[in-house]
N, C-alpha and C positions, 0 to 999 in steps of 0.2 A: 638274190637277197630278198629275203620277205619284209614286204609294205605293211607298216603298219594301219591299223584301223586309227581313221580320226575318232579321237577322245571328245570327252563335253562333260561339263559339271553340271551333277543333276541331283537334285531333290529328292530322295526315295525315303520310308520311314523316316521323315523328320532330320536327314542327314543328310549332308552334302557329300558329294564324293566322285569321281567320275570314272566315266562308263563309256563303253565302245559306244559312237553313234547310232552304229548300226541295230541298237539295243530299246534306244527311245520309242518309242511310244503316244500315241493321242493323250493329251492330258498330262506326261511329264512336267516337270517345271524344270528348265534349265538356266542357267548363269552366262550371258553374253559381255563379253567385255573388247578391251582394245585387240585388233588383230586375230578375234579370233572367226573361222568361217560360219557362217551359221548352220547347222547339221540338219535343219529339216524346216520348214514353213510353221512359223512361231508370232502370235499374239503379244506386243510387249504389256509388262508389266508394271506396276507404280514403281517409279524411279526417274532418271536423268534423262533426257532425251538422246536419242543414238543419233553418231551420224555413219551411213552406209552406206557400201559402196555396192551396189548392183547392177553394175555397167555391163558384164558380161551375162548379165539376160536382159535389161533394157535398153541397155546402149547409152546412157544417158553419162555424159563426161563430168559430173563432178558428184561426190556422195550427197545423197539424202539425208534430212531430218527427220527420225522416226521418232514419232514422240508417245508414250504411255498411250494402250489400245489400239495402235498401229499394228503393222501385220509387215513382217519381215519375210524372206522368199531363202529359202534352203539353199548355199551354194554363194549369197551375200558374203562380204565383208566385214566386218564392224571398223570403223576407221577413229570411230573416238566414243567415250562413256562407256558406260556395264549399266547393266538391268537385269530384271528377271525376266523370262519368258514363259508363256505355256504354247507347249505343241501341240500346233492342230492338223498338221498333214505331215508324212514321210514317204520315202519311194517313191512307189508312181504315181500316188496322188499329189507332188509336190507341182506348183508351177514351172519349175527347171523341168520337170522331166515332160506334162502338159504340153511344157512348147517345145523340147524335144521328139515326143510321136507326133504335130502337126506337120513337122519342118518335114519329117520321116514318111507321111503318109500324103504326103504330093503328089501329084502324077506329073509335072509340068516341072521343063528343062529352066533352071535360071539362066540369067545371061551371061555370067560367067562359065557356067557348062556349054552354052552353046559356041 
């Protein structure tokens, strides 16, 4: 069965419409609302405050208040409100992926491996 690519509605010549994530870009402007994952490390923009859920990179058990000029992490949740965003990291420049090659370039056994 082939996997679809996640989608995101994005701002291009003055029109909204959406677009494979994997298509975005520094400088995109894209539309975040309820439910949806966040596609790449995004600056919010003038609008409602987000709340988000980024437990599965910070560990932290209840969602976040992101508010206008806040900075959201690719791989987030959005769990309540919509805003605009602009992207400022994708792939491997994102923090997901950051703290995926640190975890990866360890030399030292954790205590669960031991």
């Amino acid at each position: 069965m082939a996997r679809l690519a996640p989608k995101s509605m994005v701002l291009r010549d003055g029109k909204w419409s959406e677009q494979d994530a994997a298509i975005l870009v520094p400088g995109d402007i894209i539309y975040i609302k309820l439910g949806d994952i966040i596609p790449a490390n995004a600056r919010l923009l003038e609008g409602d405050p987000l709340k988000i859920d980024q437990s599965s990179l910070t560990r932290e058990s209840l969602p976040v208040t992101k508010q206008p000029g806040d900075g959201v992490y690719s791989g987030s949740t959005c769990k309540q409100g919509k805003v605009e965003a602009v992207v400022i990291a994708m792939g491997v420049h994102t923090f997901l992926s950051k703290a995926a090659h640190l975890v990866d370039s360890t030399n030292q056994d954790g205590h669960f491996q031991r």
